[in-house]
C-alpha positions as CSV (number, residue, x, y, z in Angstrom):
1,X,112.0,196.4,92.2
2,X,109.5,193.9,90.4
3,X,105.7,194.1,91.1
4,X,105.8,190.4,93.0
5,X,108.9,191.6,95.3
6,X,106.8,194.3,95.9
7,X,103.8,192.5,96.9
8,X,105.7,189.7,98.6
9,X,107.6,192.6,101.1
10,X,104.8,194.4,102.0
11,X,103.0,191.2,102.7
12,X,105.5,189.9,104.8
13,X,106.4,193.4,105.9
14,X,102.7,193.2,107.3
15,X,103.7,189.9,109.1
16,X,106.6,191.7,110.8
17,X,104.9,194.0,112.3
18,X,107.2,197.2,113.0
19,X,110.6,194.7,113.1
20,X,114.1,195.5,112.7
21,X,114.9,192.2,111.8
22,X,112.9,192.8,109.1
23,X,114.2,195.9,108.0
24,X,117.4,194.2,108.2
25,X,117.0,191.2,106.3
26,X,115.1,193.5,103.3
27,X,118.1,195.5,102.9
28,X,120.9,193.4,103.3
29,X,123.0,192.1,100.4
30,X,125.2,189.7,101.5
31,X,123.5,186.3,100.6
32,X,125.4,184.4,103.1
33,X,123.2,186.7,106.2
34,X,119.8,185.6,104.4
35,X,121.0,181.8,104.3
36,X,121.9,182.0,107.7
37,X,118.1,182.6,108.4
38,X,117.4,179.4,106.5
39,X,119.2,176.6,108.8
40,X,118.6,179.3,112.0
41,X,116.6,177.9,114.4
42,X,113.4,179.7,116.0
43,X,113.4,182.3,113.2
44,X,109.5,183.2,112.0
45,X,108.4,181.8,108.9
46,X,107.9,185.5,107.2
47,X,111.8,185.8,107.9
48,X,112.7,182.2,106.0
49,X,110.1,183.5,103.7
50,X,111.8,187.1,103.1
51,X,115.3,185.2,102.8
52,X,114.4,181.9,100.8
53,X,112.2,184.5,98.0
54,X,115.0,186.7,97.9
55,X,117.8,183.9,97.4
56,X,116.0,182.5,94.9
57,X,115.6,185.6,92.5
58,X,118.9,186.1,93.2
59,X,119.5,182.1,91.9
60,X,121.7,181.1,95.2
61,X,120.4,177.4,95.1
62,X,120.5,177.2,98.8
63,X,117.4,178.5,99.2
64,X,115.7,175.4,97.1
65,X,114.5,173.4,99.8
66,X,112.8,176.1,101.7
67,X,111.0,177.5,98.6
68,X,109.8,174.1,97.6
69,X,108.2,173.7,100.7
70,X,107.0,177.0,100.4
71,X,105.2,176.1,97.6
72,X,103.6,173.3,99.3
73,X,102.2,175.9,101.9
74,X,98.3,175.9,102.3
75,X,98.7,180.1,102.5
76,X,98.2,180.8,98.0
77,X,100.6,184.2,98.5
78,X,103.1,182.2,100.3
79,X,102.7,179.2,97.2
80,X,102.9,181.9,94.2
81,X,105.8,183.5,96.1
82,X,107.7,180.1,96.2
83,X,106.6,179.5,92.6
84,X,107.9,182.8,91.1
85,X,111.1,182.9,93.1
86,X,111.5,178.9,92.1
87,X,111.0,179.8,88.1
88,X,114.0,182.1,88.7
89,X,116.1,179.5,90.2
90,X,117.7,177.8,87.7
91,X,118.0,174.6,90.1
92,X,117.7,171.7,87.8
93,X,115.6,169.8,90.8
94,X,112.7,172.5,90.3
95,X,110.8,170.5,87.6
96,X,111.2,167.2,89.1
97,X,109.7,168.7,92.7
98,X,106.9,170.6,91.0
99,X,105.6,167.9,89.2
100,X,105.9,165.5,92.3
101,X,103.9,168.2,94.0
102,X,101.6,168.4,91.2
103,X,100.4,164.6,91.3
104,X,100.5,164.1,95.0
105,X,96.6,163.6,95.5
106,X,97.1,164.0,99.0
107,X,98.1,167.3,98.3
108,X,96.0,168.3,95.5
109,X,94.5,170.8,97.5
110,X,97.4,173.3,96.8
111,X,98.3,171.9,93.4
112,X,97.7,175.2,91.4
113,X,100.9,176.9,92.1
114,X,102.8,173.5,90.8
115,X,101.1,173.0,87.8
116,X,101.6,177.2,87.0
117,X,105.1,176.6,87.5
118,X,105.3,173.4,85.5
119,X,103.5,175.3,82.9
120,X,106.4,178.3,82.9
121,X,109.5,176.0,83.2
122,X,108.4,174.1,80.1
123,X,110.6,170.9,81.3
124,X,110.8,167.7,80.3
125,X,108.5,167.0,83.2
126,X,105.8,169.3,82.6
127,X,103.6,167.5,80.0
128,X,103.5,164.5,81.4
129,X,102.3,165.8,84.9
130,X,99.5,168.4,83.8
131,X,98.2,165.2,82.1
132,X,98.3,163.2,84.8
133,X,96.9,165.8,86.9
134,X,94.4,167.2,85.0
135,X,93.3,163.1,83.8
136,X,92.3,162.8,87.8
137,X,90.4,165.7,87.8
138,X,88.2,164.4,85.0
139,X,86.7,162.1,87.4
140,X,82.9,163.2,88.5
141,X,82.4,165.4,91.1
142,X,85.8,166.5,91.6
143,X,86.3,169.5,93.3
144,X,89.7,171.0,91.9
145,X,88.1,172.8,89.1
146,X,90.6,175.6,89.7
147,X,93.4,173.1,89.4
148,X,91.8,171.2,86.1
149,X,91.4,174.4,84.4
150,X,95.4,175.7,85.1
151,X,96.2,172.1,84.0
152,X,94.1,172.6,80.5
153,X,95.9,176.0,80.4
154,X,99.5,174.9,80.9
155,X,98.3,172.0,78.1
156,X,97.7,174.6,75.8
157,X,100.8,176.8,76.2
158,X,103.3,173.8,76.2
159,X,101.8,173.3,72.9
160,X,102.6,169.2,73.2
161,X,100.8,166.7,71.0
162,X,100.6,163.9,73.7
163,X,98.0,166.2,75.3
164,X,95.2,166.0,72.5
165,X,93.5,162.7,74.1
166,X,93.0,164.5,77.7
167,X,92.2,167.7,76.6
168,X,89.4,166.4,74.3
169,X,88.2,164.3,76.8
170,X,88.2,168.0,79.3
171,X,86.6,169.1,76.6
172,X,83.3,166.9,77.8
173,X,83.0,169.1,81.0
174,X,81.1,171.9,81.1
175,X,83.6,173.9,83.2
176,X,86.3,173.0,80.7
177,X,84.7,173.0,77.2
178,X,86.4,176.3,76.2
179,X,89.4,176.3,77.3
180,X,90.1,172.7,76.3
181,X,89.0,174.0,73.0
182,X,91.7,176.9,72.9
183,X,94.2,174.2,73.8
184,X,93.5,172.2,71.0
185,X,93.9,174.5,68.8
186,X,97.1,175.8,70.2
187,X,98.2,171.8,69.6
188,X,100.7,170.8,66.6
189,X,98.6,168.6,64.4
């Protein structure tokens, strides 16, 4: 067992409480049963949790829509959860979701788990989404430093030219400077 499984089952273990349903659903291996708690209704949301995480390691796209709403969750264990189980996927539709979640600046409040995930999948829709992201957290006074910085990060590892006028202009903010400067030099030139 992998150290996120680990921490995602005892988290949601904790949720249960002392359930057999839970004990159920962590042991089973028929991947048919932990769909069926997917489309169930009135199941809790650590159950749907326990099955989408566990379909999606397991790469059983069924459990896409669930995880990427998961990772649209305002609860950050239940969004790096969602993230890690979505990276394992293999769904084509991951990239395309994360970035829309990325740049939807009604939801930028739980952006960091998108643009985390953008960075790892290294799609076709990564770049241009951590620069979009990361340009509107330029903007004085914003408050998503968190979400600036993973953005100036991912930059960095994604190693893209097309980010060099964004990340010098992060390089301007304080909270920024160095690690818009690592970026750049992890550029092509």
């Amino acid at each position: 067992m992998d150290e996120e499984l680990r921490t995602v089952t005892g988290r949601l273990r904790a949720e249960a409480g002392a359930s057999r349903e839970y004990e159920e659903l962590a042991a089973t291996s028929d991947l048919d049963e932990l769909a069926e708690v997917l489309v169930s209704p009135g199941r809790p949301l650590w159950a749907r949790e326990l099955a989408a995480f566990r379909l999606g390691v397991a790469g059983d796209r069924r459990a896409f829509e669930s995880l990427v709403l998961l990772l649209n969750h305002r609860d950050p264990p239940r969004c790096a959860a969602a993230a890690y189980a979505l990276a394992r996927l293999g769904d084509p539709r991951t990239a395309r979701a994360a970035a829309a979640l990325a740049t939807n600046e009604l939801r930028v409040a739980y952006a960091l788990h998108p643009v985390r995930l953008l960075t790892e999948l290294r799609a076709p829709e990564s770049v241009p989404a951590l620069i979009t992201t990361l340009r509107r957290r330029l903007a004085p006074h914003d408050p998503f430093g968190k979400i600036a910085l993973a953005c100036v990060e991912g930059l960095g590892a994604l190693g893209d030219a097309r980010a060099r006028p964004v990340l010098t202009e992060a390089g301007a903010h304080p909270r920024l400077a160095a690690a818009a400067a690592a970026a750049l030099a992890r550029l092509p030139e």
